[in-house]
C-alpha atoms as one frame of an Amber mdcrd trajectory, in Angstrom:
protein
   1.512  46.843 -29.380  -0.611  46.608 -26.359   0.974  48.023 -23.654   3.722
  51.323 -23.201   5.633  51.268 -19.884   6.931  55.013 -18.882  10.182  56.008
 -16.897   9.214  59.038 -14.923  12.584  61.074 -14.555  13.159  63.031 -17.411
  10.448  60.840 -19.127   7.347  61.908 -17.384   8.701  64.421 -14.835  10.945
  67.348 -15.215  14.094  66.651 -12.975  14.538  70.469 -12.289  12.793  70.434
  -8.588  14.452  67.489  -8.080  18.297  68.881  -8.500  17.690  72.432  -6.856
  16.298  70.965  -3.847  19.341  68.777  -3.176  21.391  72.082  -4.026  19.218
  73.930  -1.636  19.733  71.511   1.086  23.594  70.934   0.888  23.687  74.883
   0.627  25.616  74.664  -3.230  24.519  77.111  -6.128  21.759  75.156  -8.441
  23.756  75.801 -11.697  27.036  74.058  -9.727  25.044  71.080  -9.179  23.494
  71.081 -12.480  26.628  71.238 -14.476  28.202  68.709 -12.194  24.827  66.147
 -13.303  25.783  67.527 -16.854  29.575  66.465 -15.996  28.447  62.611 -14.462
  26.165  62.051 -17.169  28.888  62.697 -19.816  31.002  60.008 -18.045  28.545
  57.639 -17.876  28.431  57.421 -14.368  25.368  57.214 -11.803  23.422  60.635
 -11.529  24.225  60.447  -7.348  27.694  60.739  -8.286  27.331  64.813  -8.379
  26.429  65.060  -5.122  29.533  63.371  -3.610  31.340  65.626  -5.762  29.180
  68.130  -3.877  29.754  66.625  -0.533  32.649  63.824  -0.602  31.711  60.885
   1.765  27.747  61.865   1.938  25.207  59.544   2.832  22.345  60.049   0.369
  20.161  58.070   2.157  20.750  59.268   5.795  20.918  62.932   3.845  17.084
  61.561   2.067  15.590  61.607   5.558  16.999  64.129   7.071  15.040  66.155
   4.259  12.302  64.449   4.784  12.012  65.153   8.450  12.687  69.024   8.301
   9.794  69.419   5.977  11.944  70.006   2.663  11.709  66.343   1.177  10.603
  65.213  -1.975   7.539  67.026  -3.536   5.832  66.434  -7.020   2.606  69.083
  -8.593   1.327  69.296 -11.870   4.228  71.935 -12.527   6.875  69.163 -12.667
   5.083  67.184 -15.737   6.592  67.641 -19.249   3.273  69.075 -21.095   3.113
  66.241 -23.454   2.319  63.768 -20.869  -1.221  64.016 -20.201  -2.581  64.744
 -23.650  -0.227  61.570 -24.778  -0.807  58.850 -22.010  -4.983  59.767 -22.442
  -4.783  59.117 -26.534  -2.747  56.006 -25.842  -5.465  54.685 -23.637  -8.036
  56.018 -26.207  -6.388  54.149 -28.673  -6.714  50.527 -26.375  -2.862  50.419
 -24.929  -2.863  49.716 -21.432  -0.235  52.353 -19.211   2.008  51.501 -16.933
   4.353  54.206 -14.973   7.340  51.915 -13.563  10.704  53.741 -13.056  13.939
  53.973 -10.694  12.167  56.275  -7.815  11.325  56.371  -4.023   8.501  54.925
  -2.653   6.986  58.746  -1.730   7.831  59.743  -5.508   5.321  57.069  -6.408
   2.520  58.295  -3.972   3.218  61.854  -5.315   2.757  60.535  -8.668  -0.559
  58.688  -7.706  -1.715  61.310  -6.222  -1.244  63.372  -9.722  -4.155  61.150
 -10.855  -2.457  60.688 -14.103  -4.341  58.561 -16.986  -2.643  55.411 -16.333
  -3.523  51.697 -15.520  -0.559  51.556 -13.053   1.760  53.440 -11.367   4.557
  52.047  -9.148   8.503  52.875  -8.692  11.292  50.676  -8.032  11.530  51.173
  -4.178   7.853  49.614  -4.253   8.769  46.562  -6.014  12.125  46.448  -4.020
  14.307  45.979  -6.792  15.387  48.480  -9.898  16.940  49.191 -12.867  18.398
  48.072 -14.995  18.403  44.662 -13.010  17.009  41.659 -15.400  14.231  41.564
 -11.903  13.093  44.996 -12.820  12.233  43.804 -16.466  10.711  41.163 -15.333
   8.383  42.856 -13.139   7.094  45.439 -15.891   6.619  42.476 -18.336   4.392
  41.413 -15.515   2.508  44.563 -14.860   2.617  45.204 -18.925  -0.140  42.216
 -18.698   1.108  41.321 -22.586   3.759  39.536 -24.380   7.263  40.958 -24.374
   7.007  42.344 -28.267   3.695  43.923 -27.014   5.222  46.121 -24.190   7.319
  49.198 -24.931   9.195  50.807 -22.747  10.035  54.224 -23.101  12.626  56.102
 -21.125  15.488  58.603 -21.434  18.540  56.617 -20.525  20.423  54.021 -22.669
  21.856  51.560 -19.731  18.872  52.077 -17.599  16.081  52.014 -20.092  16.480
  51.612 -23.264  19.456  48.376 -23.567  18.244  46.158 -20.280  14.473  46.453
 -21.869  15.414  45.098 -25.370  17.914  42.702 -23.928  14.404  41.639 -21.979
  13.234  41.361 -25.111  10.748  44.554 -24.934  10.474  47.194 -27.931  11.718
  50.528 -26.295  11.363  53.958 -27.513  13.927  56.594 -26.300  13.258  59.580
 -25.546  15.306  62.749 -26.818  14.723  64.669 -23.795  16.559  65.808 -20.273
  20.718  65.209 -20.438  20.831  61.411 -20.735  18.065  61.638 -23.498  20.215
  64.280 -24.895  23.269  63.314 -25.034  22.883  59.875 -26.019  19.751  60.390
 -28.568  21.915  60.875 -31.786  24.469  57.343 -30.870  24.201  55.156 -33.138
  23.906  52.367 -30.461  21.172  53.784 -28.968  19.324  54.055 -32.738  20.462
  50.401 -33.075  18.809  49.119 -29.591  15.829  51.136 -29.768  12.526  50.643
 -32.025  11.995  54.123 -32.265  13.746  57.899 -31.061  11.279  60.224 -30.228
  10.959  64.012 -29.666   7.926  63.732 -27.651   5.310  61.803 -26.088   2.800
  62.115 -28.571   5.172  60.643 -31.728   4.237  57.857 -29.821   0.631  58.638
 -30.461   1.011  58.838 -34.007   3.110  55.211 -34.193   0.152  53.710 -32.487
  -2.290  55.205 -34.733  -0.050  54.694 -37.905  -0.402  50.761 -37.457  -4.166
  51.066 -37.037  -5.040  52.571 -40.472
């Protein structure tokens, strides 16, 4: 292993903001949207799929800006990271792997993120490289940033069909991550356990692989 590649939603950063915002803005309770993300998730269907339950026929994008331009947009602090996630990505670097934060996100969500000055060697979201999961380009691109071979990279993420079956069909080891409603729900399927090199509680198990092979 020489290089871990991170999803950020529900990986890195706690959705939470995210999903009250949007239930702020289209003027729903925050446990109504919730349980409706709870309810799209269990069908295997998109995440944006709640809020056209929410509002049928809604333009997410045209919706996205209008946020943006009254001043209630996306925002990201220190607040939003799981507490695992700096101690972790610093002992991974310690320990020589190169880190690379690449997930399905808006261009602002990775200036936010930059802006957290996490300890990583990259940081960059799918808007930015103009294509995204779990699209054989998107692999391809964090096989490129991951700067090693493909059994060298790992990337770890929260959701089956966006992380954790498109990267080992790429050909990366993937870790998945038992945390958030995708991670959740799908962390006990056996599929999942089949697909992935390892399921992890936390950030820092991954720690502890990385030093296990050293010694």
């Amino acid at each position: 292993m020489k290089t871990f590649v991170f999803d950020i939603g529900e990986t890195l950063v706690r959705d939470d903001r995210y999903w009250g915002s949007w239930a702020d803005w289209l003027g729903t309770p925050r446990h109504t949207l919730s349980a409706l993300v709870g309810a799209v998730t269990a069908r295997g269907l998109d995440n944006s799929e709640a809020l056209r339950l929410v509002k049928p026929g809604i333009d997410i994008s045209a919706e996205y800006a209008a946020r943006e331009a009254a001043g209630r947009g996306e925002y990201l602090d220190e607040s939003d990271l799981y507490e695992d996630v700096r101690p972790a990505l610093a002992a991974l670097r310690r320990l020589g792997m190169r880190v690379v934060v690449a997930g399905n996100q808006t261009a602002r969500a990775g200036e936010l993120l930059r802006a957290l000055d996490l300890p990583a060697d990259l940081i960059t979201t799918s808007q930015e490289w103009g294509c995204a999961k779990p699209s054989e380009e998107f692999f391809a691109k964090v096989l490129k940033a991951s700067g090693a071979s493909a059994n060298d990279t790992v990337y770890v993420g929260d959701h089956p069909a966006n992380d954790t079956f498109p990267a080992a069909k790429a050909g990366l080891r993937t870790a998945h991550i038992r945390r958030g409603p995708w991670g959740c729900l799908w962390g006990g399927d056996s599929t999942v356990h089949a697909a992935a090199d390892w399921v992890v509680q936390s950030l820092e198990d991954l720690v502890e692989v990385v030093a296990k092979k050293r010694n």
